[in-house]
C-alpha positions, 0 to 999 in steps of 0.5 A: 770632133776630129778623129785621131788614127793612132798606130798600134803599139807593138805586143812584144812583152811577156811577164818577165819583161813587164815585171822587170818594168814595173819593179823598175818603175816602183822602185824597192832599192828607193823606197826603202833607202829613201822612204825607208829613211823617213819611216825608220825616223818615225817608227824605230824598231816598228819599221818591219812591222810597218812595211809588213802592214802597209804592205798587206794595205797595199795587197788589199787596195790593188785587188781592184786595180788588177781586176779593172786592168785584167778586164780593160788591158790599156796603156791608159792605165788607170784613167782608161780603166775608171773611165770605161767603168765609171764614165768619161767623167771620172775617168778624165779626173783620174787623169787630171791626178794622173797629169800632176803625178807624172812629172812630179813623179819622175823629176823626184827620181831625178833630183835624188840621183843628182842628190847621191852623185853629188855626195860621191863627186862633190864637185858636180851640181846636183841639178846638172846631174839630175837633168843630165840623167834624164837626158839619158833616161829619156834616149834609152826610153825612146828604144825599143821596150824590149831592150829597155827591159833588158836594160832596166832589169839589169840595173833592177838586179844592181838594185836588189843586190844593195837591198840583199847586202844590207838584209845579211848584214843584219842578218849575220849579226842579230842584236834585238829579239824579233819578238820585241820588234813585233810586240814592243816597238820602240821609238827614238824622238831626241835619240831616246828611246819610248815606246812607239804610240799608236798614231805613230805607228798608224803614220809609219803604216800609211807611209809604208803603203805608199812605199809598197804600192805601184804595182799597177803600172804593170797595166800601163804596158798591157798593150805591148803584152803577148797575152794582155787580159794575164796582166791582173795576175801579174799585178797581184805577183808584183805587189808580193814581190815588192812587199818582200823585197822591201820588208826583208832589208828593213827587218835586216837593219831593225834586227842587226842594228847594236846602237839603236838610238844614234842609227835611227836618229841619224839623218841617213839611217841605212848610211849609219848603220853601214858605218856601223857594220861595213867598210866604206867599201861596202857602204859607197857599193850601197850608195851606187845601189841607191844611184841605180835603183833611182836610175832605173826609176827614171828610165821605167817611169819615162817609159811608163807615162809615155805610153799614158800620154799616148793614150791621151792623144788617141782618146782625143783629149787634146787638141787635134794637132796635139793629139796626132803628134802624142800618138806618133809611134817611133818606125824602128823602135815602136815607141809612141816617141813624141809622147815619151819626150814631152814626158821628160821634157816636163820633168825637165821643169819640175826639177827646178822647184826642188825636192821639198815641194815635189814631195809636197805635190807627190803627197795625196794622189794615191788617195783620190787614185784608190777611192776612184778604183775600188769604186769602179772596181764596185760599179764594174763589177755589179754591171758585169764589165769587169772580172768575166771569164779569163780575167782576173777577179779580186777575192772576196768581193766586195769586202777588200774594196770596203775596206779599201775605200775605208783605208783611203778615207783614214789615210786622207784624214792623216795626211790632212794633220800633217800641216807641213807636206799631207795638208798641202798635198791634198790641197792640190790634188784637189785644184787638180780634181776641180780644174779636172771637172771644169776642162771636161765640162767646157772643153771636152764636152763643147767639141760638137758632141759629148767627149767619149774615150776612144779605147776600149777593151775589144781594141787593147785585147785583140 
């Protein structure tokens, strides 16, 4: 097979500019304006109690995530990270998942900051926004990651700032008592109020996981960090951050909220309940927040998967033509610049199937990524390759990892009882797992000699 030489990526970050990143790349400002919306609509009043459990789900699933990225720092993330503990195998499946989640990922972005312009300026496309917007998040991606750093952080701030508006807002003028909010939940299916049931909350909770997760794309930036085995910590940092952030201004409105039934029925919660307590003002400020958060989103994941397709030219997964050019670093920007526009380039095609079926696709990678890492974060531990000395190693071993394997098995019978959006999700994710397999076995595994990756941990922590 041929060998692929990939330049070094530069080690220019400290913790302050990766957490910026990722916070930028999981996004609070759209999870809860977003997927806050859909989780209001669901669990009324339970909302809070709901991001405060996905929240705690979300903590308990990373522990294992941060202890294999602590020990295995590379820009594969977590393909490279299940692949070195599991075997290439199962490392090559997690980038399968990974493949389809990355431009689904990133044209969803897209897509909702066409969808927001378009409501302040009627007049523009919202398709020719979203391709627009990734045009130009696609030129500040290819910068150095330092000045994207910058950049991202401060539409990161722009972002917090919408989220910390609508918190006082519901802050200043509490309706209900917290103690109905946390012990008697209410629902309003048809705007009538009932009280919250059990699988409805269970639905919000796993809905709320996903809005809180995505604190692990910290790993994908480890080989440009000065000191790359610290990135498990700060993994750990970044969920409580999250988790924080986004519990805080959903409690805001769920406290502040005075006509519960026709704010959380409404098709835009957040939008209703500014009506309700701003000026239109405040509430078109909120809506460039929301255009912010989603922004940055876009540029943070650009940034993100192009070191992820780097990593798959240098561990040879392509073609040898393919795979020169993936791993091709920008002269003055350092940035694996090839790879970062390919990423674009397919988000460039996602937008065109519509929002509906990206969710569609979105829905059901998280299962299989947590099932792989809690077992590797198992097999890598009982082997001695993760968690050694200088590294980060999850408490209470090997119990969060049960519980998480646990939480993904419910979560996966969850979403296959939603017919509309979960069945489907898992359905392709899935197809991807077993044209995954196949591509190893007949692929990689024929090119002269078993296909092995390339990365390893000596390599990313030098």
């Amino acid at each position: 097979m041929t060998n692929v030489t990939a330049p070094p990526l530069q080690r220019v970050l400290g913790p302050i500019g990766v957490t910026m990143l990722t916070l930028s790349v999981l996004s609070p400002g759209a999870s809860v304006l977003v997927a806050g919306a859909d989780i209001l609509h669901q669990a009324g009043t339970g909302a809070a109690l709901a991001f405060l459990l996905g929240g705690l789900l979300t903590l308990i699933f990373t522990f294992a995530q941060a202890e294999l990225g602590s020990s295995f720092p590379l820009a594969g993330g977590d393909y490279a990270t299940i692949g070195n503990t599991l075997g290439p195998r199962a490392g090559f499946v997690q980038f399968g998942v990974n493949l389809l989640q990355t431009p689904v990922f990133i044209a969803v972005s897209a897509t909702g900051v066409g969808l927001y312009l378009h409501v302040l300026a009627p007049g523009l496309p919202a398709l020719g926004i979203a391709l627009a917007a990734l045009a130009l998040a696609a030129a500040i991606a290819l910068l150095n990651i330092r000045t994207g750093a910058l950049l991202t952080g401060t539409f990161l701030v722009v972002e917090l700032g919408a989220l910390a508006l609508i918190a006082l807002l519901g802050f200043m003028h509490p309706v209900q008592s917290l103690g109905a909010v946390f012990t008697a939940p209410l629902a309003f299916a048809g705007g009538a109020p009932t009280h919250l049931t059990l699988a409805g909350m269970g639905l919000a909770v796993a809905a709320a996981s996903w809005a809180t997760s995505g604190a692990g794309q910290a790993i994908y930036f480890s080989e440009e960090m000065h000191a790359p085995a610290s990135v498990g910590r700060l993994v750990i940092a970044i969920v409580m951050m999250t988790i924080l952030f986004e519990f805080v201004p959903v409690l805001g409105i769920v406290i502040g909220t005075e006509h519960l039934p026709s704010v959380f029925s409404s098709d835009a919660p957040f939008t209703a309940f500014l009506a309700e307590r701003a000026s239109p003002l405040i509430a078109t400020l909120v809506t460039i927040g929301v255009i912010a958060a989603l922004f940055n989103a876009l540029v943070s994941g650009i940034t993100c998967y192009g070191r992820f397709l780097y990593s798959s030219g240098r561990d040879r997964i392509w073609s040898a033509p393919i795979n020169r050019a993936l791993v091709r670093i920008h002269a003055r920007f350092g940035s694996p610049w090839i790879a970062t526009l390919v990423v674009a380039l397919s988000a460039v095609a996602c937008c065109f199937l519509g929002l509906s079926r990206l969710i569609v696709l979105a829905s059901g990678c998280g299962i299989a990524q947590w099932v792989l890492l809690n077992m590797a974060g198992i097999v890598g531990r009982r082997r001695g390759l993760t968690g050694g000395p200088g590294t980060y190693r999850a408490p209470l071993f090997p119990l969060t990892h049960i519980i998480s394997l646990i939480g993904a098995a419910t979560l996966a019978i969850i979403a296959w009882q939603d017919v509309a959006s979960g069945r489907p999700g898992v359905i392709a994710v899935a197809t991807v797992i077993l044209l995954s397999l196949l591509y190893h076995r007949f692929v990689l595994d024929r090119r002269g000699a078993r296909w092995t990756m390339v990365s390893a941990a000596a390599d990313a922590t030098a």
